[in-house]
DSSP file (Angstrom, degrees, kcal/mol; ACC not computed):
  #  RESIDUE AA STRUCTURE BP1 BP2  ACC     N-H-->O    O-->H-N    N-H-->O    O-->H-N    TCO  KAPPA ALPHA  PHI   PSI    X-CA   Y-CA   Z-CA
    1    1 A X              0   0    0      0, 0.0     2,-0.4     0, 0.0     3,-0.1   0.000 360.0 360.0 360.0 124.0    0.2   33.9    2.1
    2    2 A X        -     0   0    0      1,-0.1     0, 0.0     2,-0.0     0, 0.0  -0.314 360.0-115.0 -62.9 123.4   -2.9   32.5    0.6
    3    3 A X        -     0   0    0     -2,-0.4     2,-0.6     1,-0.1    -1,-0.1  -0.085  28.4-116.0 -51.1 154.2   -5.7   30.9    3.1
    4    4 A X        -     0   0    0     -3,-0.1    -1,-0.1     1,-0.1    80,-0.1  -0.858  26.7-103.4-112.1 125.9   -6.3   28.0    2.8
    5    5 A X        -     0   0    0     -2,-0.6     2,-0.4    78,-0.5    79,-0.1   0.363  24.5-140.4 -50.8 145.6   -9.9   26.4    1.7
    6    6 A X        -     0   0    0     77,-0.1     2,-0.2    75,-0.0    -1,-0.1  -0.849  15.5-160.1 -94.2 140.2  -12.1   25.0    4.0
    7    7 A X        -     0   0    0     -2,-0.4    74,-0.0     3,-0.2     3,-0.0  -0.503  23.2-149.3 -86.5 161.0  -14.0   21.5    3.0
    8    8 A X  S    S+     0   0    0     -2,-0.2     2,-0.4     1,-0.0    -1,-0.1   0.636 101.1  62.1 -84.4 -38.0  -17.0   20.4    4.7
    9    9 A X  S    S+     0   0    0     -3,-0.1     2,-0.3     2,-0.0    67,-0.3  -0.013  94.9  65.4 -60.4   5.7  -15.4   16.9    3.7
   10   10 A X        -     0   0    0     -2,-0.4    -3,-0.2    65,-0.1    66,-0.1  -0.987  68.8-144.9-165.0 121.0  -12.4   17.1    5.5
   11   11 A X        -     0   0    0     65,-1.2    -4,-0.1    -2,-0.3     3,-0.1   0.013  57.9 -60.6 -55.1 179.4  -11.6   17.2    9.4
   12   12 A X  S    S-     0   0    0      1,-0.1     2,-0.4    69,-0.0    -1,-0.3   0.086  71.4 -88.6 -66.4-168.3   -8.9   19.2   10.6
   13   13 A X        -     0   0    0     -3,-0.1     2,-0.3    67,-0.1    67,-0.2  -0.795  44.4-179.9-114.4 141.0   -5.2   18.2    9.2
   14   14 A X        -     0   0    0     -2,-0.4    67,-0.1    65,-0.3    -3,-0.0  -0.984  47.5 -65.1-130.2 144.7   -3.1   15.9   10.7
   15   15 A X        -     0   0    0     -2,-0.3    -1,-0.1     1,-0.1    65,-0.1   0.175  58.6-161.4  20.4  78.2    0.0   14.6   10.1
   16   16 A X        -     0   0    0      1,-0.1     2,-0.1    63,-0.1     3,-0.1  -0.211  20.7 -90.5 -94.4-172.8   -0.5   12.9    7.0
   17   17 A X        -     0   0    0      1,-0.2     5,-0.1     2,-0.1    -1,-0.1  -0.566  58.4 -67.7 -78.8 170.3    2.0    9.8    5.4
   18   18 A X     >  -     0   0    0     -2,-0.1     4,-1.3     3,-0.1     3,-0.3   0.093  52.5-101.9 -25.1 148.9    4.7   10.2    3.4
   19   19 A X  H >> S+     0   0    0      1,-0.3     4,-5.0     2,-0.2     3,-2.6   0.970 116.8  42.7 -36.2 -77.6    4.2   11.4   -0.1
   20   20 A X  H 3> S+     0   0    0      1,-0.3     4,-0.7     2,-0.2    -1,-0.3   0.557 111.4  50.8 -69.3 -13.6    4.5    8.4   -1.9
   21   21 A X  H 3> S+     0   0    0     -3,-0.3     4,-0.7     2,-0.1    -1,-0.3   0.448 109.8  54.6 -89.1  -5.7    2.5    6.2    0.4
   22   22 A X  H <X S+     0   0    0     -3,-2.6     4,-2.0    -4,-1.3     5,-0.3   0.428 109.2  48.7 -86.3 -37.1   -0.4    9.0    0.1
   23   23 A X  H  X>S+     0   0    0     -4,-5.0     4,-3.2     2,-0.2     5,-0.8   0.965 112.4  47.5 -67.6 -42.0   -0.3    8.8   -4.0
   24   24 A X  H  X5S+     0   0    0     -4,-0.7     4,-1.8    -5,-0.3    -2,-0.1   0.940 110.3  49.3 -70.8 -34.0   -0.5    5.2   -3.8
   25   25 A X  H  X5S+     0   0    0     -4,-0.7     4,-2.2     2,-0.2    -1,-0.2   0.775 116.5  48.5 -36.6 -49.6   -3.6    5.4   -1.1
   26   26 A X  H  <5S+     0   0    0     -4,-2.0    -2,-0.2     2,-0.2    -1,-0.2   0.929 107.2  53.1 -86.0 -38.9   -5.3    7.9   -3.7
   27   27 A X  H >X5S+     0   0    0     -4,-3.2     4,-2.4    -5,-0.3     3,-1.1   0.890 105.0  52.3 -38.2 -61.1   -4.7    5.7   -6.6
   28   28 A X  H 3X<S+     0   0    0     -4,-1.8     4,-4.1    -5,-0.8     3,-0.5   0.970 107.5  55.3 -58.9 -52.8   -6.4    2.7   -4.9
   29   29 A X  H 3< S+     0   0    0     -4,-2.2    -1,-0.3     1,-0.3    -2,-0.2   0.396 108.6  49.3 -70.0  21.2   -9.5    5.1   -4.3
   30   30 A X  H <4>S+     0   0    0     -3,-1.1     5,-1.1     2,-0.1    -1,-0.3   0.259 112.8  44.8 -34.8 -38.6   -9.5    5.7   -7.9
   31   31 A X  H ><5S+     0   0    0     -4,-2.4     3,-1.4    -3,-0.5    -2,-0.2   0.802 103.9  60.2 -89.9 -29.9   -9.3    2.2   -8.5
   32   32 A X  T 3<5S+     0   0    0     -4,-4.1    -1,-0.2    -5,-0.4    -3,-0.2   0.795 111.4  45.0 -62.7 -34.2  -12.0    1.3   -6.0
   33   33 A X  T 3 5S-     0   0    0     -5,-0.4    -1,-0.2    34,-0.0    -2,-0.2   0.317 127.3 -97.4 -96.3  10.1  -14.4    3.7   -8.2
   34   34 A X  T < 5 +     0   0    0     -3,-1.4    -3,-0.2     1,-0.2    25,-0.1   0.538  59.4 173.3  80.3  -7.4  -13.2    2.2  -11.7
   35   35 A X      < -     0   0    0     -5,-1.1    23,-0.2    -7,-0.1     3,-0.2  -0.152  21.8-140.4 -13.2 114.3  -10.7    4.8  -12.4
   36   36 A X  E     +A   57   0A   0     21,-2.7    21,-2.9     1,-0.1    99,-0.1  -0.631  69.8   9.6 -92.5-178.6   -8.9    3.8  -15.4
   37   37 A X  E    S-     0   0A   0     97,-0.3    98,-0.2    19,-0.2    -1,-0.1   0.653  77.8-165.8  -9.7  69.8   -5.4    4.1  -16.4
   38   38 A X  E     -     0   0A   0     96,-0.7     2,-0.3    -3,-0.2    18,-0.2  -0.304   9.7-175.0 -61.8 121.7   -4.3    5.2  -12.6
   39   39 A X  E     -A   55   0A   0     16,-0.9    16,-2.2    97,-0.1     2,-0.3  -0.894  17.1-158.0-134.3 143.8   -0.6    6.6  -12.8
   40   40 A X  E     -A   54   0A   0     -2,-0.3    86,-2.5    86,-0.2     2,-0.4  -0.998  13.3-172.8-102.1 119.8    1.7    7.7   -9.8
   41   41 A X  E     -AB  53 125A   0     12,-2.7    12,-1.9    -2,-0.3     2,-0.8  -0.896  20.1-143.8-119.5 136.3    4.8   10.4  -10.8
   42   42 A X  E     +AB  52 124A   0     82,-4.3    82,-0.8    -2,-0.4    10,-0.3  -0.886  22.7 179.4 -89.7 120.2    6.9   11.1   -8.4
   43   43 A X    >>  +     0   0    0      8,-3.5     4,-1.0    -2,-0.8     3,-0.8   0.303  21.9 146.8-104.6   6.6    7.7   14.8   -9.1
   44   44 A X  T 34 S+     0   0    0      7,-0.4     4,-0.1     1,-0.3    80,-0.1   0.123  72.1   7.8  91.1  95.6   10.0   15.5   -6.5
   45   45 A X  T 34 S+     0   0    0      2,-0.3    -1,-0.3     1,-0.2     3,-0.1   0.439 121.1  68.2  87.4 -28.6   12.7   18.2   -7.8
   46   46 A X  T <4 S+     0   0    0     -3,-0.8     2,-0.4     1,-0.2    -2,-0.3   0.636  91.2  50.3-127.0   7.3   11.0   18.9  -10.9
   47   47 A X    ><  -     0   0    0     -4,-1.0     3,-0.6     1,-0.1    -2,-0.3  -0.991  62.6-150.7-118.3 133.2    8.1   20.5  -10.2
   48   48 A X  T 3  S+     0   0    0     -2,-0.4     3,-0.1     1,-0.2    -1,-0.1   0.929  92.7  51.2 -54.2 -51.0    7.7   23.7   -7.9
   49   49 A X  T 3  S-     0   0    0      1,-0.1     2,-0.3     2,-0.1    -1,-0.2   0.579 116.3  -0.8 -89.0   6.9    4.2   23.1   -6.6
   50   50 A X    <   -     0   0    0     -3,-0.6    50,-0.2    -7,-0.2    -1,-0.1  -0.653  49.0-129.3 159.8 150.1    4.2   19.2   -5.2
   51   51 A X  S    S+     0   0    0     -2,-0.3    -8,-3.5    -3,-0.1    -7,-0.4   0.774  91.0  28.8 -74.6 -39.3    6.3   16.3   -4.8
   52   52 A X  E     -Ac  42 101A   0     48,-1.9    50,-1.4   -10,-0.3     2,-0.3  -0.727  52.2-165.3-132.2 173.0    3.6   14.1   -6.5
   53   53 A X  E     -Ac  41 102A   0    -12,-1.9   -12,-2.7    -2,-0.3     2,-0.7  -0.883   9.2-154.8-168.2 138.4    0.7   13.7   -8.9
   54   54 A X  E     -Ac  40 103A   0     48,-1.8    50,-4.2    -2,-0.3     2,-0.5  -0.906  13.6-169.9-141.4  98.3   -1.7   11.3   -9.4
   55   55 A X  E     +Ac  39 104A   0    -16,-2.2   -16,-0.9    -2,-0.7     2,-0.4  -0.885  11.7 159.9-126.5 139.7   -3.3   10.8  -12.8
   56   56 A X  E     - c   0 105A   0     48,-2.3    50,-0.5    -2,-0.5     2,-0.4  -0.982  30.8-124.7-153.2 147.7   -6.4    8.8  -13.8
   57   57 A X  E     -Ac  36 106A   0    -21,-2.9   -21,-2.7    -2,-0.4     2,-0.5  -0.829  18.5-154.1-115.7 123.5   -8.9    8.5  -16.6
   58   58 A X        -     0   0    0     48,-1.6    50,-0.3    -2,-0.4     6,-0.2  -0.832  22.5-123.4 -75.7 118.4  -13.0    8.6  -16.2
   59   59 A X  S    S-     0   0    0     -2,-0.5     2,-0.2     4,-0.2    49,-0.2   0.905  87.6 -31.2 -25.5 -58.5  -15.6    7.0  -18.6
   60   60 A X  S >> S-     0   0    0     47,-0.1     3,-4.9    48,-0.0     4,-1.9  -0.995  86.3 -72.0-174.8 171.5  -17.3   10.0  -19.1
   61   61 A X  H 3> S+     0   0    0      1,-0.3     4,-0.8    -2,-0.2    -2,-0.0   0.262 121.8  52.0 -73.6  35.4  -18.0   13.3  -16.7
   62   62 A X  H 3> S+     0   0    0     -2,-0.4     4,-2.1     2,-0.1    -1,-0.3   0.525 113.8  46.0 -65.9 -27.5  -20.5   12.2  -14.1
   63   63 A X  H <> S+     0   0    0     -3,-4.9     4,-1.3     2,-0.2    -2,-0.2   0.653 113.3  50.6-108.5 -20.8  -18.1    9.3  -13.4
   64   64 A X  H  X S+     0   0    0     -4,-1.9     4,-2.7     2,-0.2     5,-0.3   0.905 115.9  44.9 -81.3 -56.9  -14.8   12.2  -13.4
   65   65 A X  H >X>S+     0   0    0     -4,-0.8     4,-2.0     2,-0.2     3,-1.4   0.878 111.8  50.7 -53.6 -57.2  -17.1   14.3  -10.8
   66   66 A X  H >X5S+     0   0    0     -4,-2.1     3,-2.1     1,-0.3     4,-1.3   0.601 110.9  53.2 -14.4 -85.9  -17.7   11.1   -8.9
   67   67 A X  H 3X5S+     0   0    0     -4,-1.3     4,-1.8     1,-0.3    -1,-0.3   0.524 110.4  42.0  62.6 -84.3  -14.2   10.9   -9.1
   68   68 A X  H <X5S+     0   0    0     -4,-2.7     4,-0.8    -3,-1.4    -1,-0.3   0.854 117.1  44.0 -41.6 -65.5  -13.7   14.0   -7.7
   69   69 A X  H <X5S+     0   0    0     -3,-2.1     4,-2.0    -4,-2.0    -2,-0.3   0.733 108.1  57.4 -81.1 -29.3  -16.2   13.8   -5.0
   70   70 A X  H  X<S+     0   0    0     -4,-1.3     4,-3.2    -5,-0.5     5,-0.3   0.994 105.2  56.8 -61.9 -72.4  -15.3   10.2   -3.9
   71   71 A X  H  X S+     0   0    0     -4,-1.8     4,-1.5     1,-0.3    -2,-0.2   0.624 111.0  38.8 -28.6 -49.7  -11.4   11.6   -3.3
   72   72 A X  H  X S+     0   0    0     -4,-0.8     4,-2.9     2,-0.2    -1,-0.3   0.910 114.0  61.0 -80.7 -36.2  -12.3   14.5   -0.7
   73   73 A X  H  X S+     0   0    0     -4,-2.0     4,-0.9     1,-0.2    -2,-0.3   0.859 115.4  28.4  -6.8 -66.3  -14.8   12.0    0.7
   74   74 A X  H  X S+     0   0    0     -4,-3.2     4,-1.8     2,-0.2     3,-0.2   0.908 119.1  60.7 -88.0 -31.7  -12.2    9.6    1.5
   75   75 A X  H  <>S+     0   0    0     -4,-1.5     5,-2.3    -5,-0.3     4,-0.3   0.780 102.5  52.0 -21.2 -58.7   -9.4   12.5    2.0
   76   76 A X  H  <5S+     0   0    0     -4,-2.9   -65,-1.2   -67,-0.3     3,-0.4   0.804 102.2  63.6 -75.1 -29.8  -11.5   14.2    4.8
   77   77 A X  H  <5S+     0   0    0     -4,-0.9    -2,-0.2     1,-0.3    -1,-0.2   0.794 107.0  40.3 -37.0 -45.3  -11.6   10.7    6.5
   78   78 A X  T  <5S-     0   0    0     -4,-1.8    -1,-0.3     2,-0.2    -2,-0.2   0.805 119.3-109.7 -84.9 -24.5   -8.0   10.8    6.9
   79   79 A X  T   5 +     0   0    0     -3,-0.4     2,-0.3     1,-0.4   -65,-0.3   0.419  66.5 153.6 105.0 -17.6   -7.8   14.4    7.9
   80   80 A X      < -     0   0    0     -5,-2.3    -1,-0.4   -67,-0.2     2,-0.3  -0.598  30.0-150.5 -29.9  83.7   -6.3   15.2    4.7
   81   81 A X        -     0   0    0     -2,-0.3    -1,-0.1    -3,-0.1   -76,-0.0  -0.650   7.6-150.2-124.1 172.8   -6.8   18.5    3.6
   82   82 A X        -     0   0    0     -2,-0.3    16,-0.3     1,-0.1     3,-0.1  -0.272  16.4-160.7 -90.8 169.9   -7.1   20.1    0.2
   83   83 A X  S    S-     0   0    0     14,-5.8   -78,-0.5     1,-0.4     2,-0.2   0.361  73.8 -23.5-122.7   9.4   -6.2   23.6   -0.8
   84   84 A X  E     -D   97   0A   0     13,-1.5    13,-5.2   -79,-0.1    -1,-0.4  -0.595  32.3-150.5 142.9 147.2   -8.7   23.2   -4.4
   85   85 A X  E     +D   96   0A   0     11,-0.2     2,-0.4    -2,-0.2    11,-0.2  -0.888  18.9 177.0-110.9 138.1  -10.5   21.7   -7.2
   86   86 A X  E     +D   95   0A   0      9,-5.8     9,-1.1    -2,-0.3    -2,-0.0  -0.944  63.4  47.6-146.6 145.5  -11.0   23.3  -10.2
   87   87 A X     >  +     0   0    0     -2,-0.4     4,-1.4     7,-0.2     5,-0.3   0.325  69.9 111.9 141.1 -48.4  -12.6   21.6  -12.9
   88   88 A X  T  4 S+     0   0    0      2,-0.2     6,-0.1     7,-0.1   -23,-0.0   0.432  77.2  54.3 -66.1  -0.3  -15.9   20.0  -11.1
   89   89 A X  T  4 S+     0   0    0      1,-0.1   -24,-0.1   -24,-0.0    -3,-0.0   0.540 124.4  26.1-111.2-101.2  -18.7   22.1  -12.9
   90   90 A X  T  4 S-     0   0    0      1,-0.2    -2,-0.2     2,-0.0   -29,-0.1   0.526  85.0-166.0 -35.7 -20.6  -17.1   21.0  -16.8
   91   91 A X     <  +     0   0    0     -4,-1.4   -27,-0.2     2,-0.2   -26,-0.2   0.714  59.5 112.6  11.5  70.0  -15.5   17.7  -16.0
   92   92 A X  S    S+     0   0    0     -5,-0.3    15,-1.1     1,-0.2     2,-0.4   0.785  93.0  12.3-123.0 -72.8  -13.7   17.2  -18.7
   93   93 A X  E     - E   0 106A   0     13,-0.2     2,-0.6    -6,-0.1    -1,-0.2  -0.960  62.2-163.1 -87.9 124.5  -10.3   17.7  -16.0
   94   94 A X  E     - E   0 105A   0     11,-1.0    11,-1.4    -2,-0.4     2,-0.5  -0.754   4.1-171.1-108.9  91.3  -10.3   17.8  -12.8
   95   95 A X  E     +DE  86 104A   0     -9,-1.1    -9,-5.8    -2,-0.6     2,-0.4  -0.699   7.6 176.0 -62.2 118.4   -7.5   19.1  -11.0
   96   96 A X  E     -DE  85 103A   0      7,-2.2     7,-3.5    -2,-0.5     2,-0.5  -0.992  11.6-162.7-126.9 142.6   -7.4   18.7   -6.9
   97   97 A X  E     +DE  84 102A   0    -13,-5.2   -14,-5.8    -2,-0.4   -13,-1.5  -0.953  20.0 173.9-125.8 123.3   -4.4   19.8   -5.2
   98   98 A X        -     0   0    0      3,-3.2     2,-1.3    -2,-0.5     3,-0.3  -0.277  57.7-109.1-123.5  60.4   -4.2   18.4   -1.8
   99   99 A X  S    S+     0   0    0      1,-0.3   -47,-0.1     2,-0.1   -17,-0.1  -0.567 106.7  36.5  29.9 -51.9   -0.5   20.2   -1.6
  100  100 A X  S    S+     0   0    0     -2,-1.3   -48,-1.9   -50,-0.2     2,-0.4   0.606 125.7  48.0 -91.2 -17.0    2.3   17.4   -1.8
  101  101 A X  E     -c   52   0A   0     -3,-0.3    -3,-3.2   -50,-0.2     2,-0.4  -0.962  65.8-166.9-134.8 151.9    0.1   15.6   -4.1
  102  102 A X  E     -cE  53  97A   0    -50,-1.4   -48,-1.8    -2,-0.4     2,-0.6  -0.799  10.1-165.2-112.1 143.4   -1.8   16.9   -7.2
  103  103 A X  E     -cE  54  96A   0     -7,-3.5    -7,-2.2    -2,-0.4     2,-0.5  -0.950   5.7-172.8-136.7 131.7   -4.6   14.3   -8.6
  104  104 A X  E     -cE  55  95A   0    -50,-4.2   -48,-2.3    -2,-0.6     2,-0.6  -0.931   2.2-169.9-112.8 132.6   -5.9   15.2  -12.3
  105  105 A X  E     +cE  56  94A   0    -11,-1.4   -11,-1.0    -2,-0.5   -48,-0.2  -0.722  20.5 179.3-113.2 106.4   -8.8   13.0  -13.4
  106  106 A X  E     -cE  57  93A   0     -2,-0.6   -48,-1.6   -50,-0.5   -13,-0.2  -0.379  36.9 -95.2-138.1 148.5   -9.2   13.6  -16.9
  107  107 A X     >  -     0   0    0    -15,-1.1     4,-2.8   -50,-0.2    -1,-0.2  -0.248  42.8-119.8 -57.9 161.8  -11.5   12.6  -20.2
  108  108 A X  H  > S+     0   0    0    -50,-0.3     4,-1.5     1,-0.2     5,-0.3   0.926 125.4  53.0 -75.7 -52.1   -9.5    9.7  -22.1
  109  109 A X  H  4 S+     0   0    0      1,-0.2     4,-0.3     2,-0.2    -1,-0.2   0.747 107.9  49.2 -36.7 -26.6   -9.7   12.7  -24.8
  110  110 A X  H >> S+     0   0    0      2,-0.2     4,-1.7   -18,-0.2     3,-0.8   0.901 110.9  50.8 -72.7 -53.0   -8.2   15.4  -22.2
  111  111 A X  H 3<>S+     0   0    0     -4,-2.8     5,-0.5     1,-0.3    -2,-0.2   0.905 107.1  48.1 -90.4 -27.1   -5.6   13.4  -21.4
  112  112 A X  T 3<5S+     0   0    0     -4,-1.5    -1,-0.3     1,-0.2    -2,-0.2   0.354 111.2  50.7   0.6 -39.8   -4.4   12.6  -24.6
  113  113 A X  T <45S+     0   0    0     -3,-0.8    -1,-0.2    -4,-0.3    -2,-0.2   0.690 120.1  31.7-106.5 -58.0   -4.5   15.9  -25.8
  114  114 A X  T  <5S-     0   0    0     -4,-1.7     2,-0.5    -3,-0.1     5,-0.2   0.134  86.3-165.6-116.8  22.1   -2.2   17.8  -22.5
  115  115 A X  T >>5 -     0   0    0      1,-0.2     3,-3.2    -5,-0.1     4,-1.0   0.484   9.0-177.1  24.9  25.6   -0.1   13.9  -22.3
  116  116 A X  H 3><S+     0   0    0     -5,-0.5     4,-1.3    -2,-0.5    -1,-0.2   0.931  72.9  66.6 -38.4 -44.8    1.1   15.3  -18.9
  117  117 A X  H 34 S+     0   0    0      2,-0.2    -1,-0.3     1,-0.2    -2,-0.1   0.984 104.5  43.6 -50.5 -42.5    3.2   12.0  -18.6
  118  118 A X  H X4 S+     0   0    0     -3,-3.2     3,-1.3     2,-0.2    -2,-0.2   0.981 107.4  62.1 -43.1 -58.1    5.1   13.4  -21.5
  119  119 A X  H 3< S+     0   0    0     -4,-1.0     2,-1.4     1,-0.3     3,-0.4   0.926 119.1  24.7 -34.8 -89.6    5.1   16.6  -19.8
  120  120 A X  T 3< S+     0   0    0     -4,-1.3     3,-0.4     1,-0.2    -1,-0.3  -0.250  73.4 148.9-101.0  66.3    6.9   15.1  -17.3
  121  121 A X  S <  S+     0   0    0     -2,-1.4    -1,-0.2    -3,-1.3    -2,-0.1   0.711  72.7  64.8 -41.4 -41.2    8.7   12.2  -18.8
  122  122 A X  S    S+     0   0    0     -3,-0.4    -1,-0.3    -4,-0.2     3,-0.1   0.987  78.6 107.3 -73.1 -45.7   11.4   12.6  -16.4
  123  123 A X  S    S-     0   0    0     -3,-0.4     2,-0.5     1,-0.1   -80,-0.2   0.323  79.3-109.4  12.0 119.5    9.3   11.8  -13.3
  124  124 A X  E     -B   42   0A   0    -82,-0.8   -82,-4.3   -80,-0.1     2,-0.5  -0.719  31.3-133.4 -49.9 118.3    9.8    8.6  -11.6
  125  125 A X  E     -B   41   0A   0     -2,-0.5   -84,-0.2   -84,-0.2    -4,-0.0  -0.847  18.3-131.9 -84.9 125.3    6.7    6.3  -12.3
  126  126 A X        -     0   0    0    -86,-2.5     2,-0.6    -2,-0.5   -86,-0.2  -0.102  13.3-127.7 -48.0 152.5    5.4    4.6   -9.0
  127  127 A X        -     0   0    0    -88,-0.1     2,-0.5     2,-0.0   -88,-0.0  -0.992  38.3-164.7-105.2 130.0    4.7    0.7   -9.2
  128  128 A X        -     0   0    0     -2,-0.6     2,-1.0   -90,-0.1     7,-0.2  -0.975  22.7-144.2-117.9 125.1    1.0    0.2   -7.9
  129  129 A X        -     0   0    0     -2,-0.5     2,-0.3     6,-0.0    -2,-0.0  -0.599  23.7-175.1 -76.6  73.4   -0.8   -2.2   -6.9
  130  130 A X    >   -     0   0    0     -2,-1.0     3,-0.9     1,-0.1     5,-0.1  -0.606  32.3-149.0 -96.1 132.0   -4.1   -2.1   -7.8
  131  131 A X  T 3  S+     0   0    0     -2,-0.3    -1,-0.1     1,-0.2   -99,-0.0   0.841 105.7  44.8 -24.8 -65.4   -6.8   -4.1   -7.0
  132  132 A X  T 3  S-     0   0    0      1,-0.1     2,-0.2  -104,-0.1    -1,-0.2   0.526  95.8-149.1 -68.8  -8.8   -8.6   -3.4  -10.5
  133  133 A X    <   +     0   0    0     -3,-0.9     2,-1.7     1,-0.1     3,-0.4   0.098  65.6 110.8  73.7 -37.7   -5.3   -3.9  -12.2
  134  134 A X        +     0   0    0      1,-0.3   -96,-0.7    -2,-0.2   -97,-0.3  -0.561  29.0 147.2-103.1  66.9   -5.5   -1.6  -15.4
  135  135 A X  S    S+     0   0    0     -2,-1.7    -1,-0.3    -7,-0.2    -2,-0.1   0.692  85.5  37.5 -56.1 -29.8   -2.6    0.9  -13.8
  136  136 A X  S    S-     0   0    0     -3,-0.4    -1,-0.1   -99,-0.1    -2,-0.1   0.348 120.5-108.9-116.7  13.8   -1.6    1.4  -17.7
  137  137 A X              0   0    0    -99,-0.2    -3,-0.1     1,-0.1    -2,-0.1   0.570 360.0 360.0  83.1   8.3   -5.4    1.3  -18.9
  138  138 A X              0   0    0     -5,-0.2    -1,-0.1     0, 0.0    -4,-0.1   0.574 360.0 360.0 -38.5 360.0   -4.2   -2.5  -20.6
């Protein structure tokens, strides 16, 4: 069984919420940093490696690592912890897998290009409520 990474960002793990009340929590800190078109899929049955995923567009990459770094920031607060990012050095995507939930933050060009909502079309889309509003990038 693979360890799992240690953060400096991140206290030990507790208990976390439910899936779907932890996507919608990471979606609002995406939207507190200006995150655009912030999507929740419930994946749940159709994917092996986690019930959820969490996908959201950056301006350009300083603003995806921000992104990035903001998200274990608020993560470790909760106790939350990740098992990897991969991604930070190029930022073009950034995949972090914090197990039950995946967050990709992607270039508008990136995501365009690997449409991972297509991908997984079948997915249930969350309704969020975002502060900033632009959940479909409007």
């Amino acid at each position: 069984m693979a360890k799992k990474k240690t953060n400096p960002r991140t206290r030990p793990a507790k208990s976390g919420p439910p899936t779907r009340e932890k996507m919608a929590v990471m979606a609002g800190w995406l939207d507190e940093k200006q995150a655009t078109a912030v999507t929740a899929l419930d994946v749940t049955g159709l994917c092996s490696i986690a019930e959820g995923m969490v996908l959201a567009t950056a301006r350009n990459v300083r603003h995806a690592q921000a992104l990035g770094g903001h998200l274990l920031d608020r993560a470790g607060e909760q106790g939350w912890e990740y098992l990897g990012m991969e991604g930070q050095r190029t930022g073009n995507w950034l995949l972090i897998d914090f197990n039950d939930v995946v967050v990709h933050v992607f270039l508008s060009d990136t995501r365009a290009f690997y449409n991972l909502e297509g991908l997984w079309s079948e997915a249930e889309r969350l309704e969020l409520d975002l502060p900033g509003g632009d959940e479909d990038g409007d």
